[in-house]
N, C-alpha and C positions, 0 to 999 in steps of 0.2 A: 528421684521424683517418679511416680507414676506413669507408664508410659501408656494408661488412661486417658488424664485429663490433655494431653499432648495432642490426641486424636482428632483429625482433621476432617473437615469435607470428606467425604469422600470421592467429588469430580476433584475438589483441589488439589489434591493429595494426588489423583494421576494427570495432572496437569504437566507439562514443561514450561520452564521460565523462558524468556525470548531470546534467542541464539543471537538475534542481531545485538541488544544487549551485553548477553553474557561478551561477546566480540566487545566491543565497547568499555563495558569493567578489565577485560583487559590490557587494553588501548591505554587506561588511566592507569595501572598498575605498571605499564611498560615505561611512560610519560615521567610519571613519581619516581622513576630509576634514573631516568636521566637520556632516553631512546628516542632520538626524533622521529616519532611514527605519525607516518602520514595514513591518516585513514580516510577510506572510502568505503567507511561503512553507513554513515547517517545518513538516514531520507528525507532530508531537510532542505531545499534552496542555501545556496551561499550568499545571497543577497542580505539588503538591508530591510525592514518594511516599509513599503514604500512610506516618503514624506506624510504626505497630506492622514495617510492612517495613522499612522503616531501623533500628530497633529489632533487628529480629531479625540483618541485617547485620552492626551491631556488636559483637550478641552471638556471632553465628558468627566473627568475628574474635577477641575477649577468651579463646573457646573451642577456638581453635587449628583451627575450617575452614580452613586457608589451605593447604591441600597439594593436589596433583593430583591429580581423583577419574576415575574411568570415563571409559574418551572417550563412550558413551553417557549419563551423565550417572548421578549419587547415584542409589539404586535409590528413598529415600525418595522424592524430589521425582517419579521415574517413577513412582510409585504416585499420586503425586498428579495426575500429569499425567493418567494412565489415568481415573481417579475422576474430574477434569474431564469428560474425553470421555465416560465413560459416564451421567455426571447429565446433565448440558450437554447435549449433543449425543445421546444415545443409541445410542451407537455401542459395541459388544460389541469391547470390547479389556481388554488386561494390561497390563502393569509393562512386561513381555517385548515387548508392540507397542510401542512407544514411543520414542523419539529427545530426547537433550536435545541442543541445537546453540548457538551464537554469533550470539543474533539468528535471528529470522527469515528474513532474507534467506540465511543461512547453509542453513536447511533448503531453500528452493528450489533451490539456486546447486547443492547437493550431491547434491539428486532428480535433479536435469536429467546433472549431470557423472558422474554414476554410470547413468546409461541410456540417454543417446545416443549414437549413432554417426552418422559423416558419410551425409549422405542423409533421416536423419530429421527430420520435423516437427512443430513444435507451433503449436494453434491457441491463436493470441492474440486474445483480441476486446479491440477498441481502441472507446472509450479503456480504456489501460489502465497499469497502473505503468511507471513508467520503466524499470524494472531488467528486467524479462520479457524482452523480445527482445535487450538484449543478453546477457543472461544464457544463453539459448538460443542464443547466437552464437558466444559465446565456451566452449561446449559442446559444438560442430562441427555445430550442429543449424541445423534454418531454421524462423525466424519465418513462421507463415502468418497472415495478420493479417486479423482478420475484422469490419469497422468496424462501427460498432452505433452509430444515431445519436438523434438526441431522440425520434424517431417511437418509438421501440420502449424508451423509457428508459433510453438506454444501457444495454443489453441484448441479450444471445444468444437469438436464437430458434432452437427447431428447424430449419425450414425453411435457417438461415443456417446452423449447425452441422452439417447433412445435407450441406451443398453442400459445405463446407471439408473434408472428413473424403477422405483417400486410403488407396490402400494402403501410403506411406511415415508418415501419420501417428502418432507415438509419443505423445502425450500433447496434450491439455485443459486449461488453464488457465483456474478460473473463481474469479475476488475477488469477493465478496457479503460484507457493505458494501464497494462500491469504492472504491478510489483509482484517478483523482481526481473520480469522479462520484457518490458517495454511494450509486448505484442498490442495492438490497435482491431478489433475487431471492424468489417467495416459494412457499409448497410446488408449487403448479400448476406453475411456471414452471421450477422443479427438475423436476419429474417429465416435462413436455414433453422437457427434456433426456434425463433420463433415456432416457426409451424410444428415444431417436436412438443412444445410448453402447451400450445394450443389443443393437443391432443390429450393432454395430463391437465385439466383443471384444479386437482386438488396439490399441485407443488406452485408455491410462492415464488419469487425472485429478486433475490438485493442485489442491486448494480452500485455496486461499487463505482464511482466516478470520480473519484478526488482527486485523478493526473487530467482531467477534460483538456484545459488549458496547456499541457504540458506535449504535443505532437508533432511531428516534422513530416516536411518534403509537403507542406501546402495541402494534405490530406483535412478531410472534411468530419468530424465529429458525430457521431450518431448515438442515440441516447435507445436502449431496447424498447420502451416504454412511445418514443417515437415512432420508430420503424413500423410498431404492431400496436397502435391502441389499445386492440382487446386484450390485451394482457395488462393494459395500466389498472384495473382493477387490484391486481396481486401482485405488481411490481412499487418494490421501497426503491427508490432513487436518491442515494446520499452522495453529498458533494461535499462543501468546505473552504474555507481559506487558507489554508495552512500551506499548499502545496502553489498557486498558481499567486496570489500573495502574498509568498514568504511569510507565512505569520503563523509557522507551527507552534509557537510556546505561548499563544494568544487563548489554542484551545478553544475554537468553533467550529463543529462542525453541523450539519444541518441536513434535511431530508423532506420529502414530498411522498405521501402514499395513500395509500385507502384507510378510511378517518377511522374507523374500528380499529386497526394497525397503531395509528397515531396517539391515539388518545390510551389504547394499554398501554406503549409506551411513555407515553407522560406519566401516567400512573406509578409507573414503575420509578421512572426519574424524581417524581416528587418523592416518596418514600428513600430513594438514596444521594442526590446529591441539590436538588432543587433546581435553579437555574443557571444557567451558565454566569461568568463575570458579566456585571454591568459594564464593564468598563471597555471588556473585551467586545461587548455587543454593540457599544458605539462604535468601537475601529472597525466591527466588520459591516455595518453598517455602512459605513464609510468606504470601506475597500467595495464593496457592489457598486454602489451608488455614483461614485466617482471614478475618475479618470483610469482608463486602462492599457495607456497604449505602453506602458513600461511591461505589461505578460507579453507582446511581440516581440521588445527586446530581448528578455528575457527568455524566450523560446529560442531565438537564435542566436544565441549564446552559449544552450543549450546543445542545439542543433550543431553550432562546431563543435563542440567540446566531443562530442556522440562521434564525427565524422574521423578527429584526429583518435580519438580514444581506439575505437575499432580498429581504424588502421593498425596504431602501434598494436596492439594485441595478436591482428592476425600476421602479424610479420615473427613476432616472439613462440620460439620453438616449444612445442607441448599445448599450446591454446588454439583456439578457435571459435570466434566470435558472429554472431548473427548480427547486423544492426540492428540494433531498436528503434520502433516507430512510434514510440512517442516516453514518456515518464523521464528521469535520469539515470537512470540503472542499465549495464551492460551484464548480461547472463554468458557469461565463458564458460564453453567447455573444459578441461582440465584431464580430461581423457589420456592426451600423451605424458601427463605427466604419472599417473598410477603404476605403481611398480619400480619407479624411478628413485633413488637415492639422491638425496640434496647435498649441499657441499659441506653441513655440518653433521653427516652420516645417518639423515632419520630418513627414512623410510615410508613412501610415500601410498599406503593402501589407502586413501579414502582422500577424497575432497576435503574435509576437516582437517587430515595430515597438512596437505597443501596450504589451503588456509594458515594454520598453526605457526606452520614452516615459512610462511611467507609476513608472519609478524614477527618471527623470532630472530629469522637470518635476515631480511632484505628489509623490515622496518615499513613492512608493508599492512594495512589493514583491509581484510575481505574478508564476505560472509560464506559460511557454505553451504552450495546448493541443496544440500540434501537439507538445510534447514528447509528451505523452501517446498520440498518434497522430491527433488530431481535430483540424482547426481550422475556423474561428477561434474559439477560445474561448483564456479565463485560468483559469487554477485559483486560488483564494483560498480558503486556510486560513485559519477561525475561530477557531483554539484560540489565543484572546487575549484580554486582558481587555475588559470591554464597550466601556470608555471609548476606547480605542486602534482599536479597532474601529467603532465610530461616527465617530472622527476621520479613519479612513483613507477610509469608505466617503465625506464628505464632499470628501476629497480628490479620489478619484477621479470621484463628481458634477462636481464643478468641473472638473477636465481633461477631462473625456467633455462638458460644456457650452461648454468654449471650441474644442473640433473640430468642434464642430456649428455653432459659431456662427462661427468662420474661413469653415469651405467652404460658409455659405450654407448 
């Protein structure tokens, strides 16, 4: 066949597929052999969804929700989204500001496709989600990556965000609780930004918010768009159910920004997928609307899982672990283990080694850092039961003590 009509995109074609992912196909490839692999790769809650939203689910279905609604999303559940952001977050918005989308990722993927053009940039600070720079890529846009390491808690500072800022820059990317670092920006640390963004009017800002709900040690949540009013003009603020929830396979995600902003965005949505599920729009309807005091639970649930997790880690030879203040995700160093030979002879040059090495010999699943953009470090997700979680981290003790004890 011609290898012609084969011819791709050309962003798709320099795209990468999702490391967390391809981790995960091989989770199921290890599984189908007969491997009891415990992964802590997924960024999903291990919960159930709560009652009453499933509840409401199949009452929106008995009740004939099941037809095409608004490609912006039921006006109900955008009132509700609105009421979120304005208690929540205190952020002066309508019905009218609002976005319902397919999943979170949907609202980024549609901010970014709806306001770049070839030449423009967004500042990524790394580590940071997998999906941002290519998503930015496959946009016509350029990742400008701005690494942010233990010293500064994974974390943007001013001074670092003054340096990355051009006059091609189009847009700010900032996750607070991160993935896959947990870090919590906190009002100081917004408003330091702040008065940099303030000085650049022509760069935009998506705040990633979809861990809000997900933070420990009784710390207070601050939304950028709070902090600095004059900036909610050019700040998207996306949030979701999926994470605080548990209702990642529901696929809602949602947004609040400047109506110019919003409405390219619908544009763009009606021409590729329309509106979100009916069906799903009543459960999230329902998940705002209703009862919340199971995300307390559920944070501190979290909250130990985070406390024993780190422990065991920073006690295991070759690791070293920051805790995380807020999301489910522990970012491990992996540092002492580079160089180091494993007890089934490979050879340990890269955090992806480790990773590899730690599905292949200890039946462990983790992502690697440098997926994220940092290395050497693994990403390990909590959100698993204690028990499976204590097995795994034994697991990995044991393989991280037989590379220490191979190379001497």
């Amino acid at each position: 066949m011609s290898t012609d009509i084969q011819r791709l995109n050309r962003h798709l074609a320099g795209a990468q597929p999702s490391a967390t992912y391809q981790i995960m196909d091989r989770v199921a490839q290890r599984r189908a052999q007969g491997a009891p692999i415990i992964s802590l790769c997924a960024g999903e809650p291990d919960f159930d969804t709560p009652r009453h939203v499933r509840d409401a689910a199949i009452a929106a279905i008995e009740q004939g929700h099941t037809r095409y609604t608004q490609v912006a999303g039921e006006r109900s559940l955008r009132e509700a989204v609105a009421a979120k952001f304005r208690h929540e977050n205190e952020l002066h918005t309508s019905w009218e500001d609002t976005l319902v989308c397919n999943g979170g990722k949907q609202v980024i993927f549609n901010a970014l496709a709806a306001t770049l053009n070839e030449g423009d940039q967004v500042i990524v600070p790394a580590p940071y989600w997998v999906s941002y720079p290519e998503m930015v890529h496959l946009c016509a846009g350029e990742a400008r990556i701005v690494t942010c390491e233990a010293t500064t808690g994974f974390k943007l500072t001013p001074t670092a965000l003054a340096a990355a800022i051009t006059p091609q820059t189009r847009w700010l990317i900032l996750n607070s609780p991160s993935n896959p670092t947990g870090a919590v920006y906190s009002r100081e640390e917004l408003q330091g930004l702040a008065e940099v963004l303030l000085a650049h009017p022509h760069v935009l800002i998506l705040a990633d918010e979809i861990y809000q709900h997900l933070i420990f040690d009784d710390q207070t949540f601050y939304s950028l768009a709070q902090v600095e009013p004059r900036l909610a003009p050019r700040t998207l603020t996306m949030n979701g159910v999926s994470k605080a929830y548990a209702m990642t396979g529901w696929r809602i995600g949602f947004a609040t920004g400047p109506r110019w902003m919003l409405q390219a965005m619908e544009k763009l949505q009606g021409q590729q997928t329309s509106g979100a599920s009916s069906v799903s729009q009543q459960a999230a309807l329902a998940a705002l609307q209703g009862p919340k005091d199971f995300i307390q639970h559920t944070r501190a649930v979290f909250q130990r899982r985070r406390d024993v997790m780190v422990a065991l880690l920073n006690a295991t030879p070759g690791l070293e672990c920051v805790s995380p203040a807020g999301a489910f995700y522990a970012f491990v160093s992996c540092a002492g283990l580079i160089g180091r030979t494993s007890a089934a002879g490979r050879v340990l040059h890269t955090d992806t080694d480790v990773a590899h090495a730690l599905l292949d010999e200890a039946n462990v699943a983790v992502v690697p850092g440098s997926a994220f953009g940092l290395a050497p470090y693994i990403r390990i997700a909590y959100a698993l039961d204690d028990a499976s979680l204590r097995k795994a981290c034994e697991a990995i003790r044991q393989f991280c003590e037989s590379c220490v004890t191979l190379d001497g």
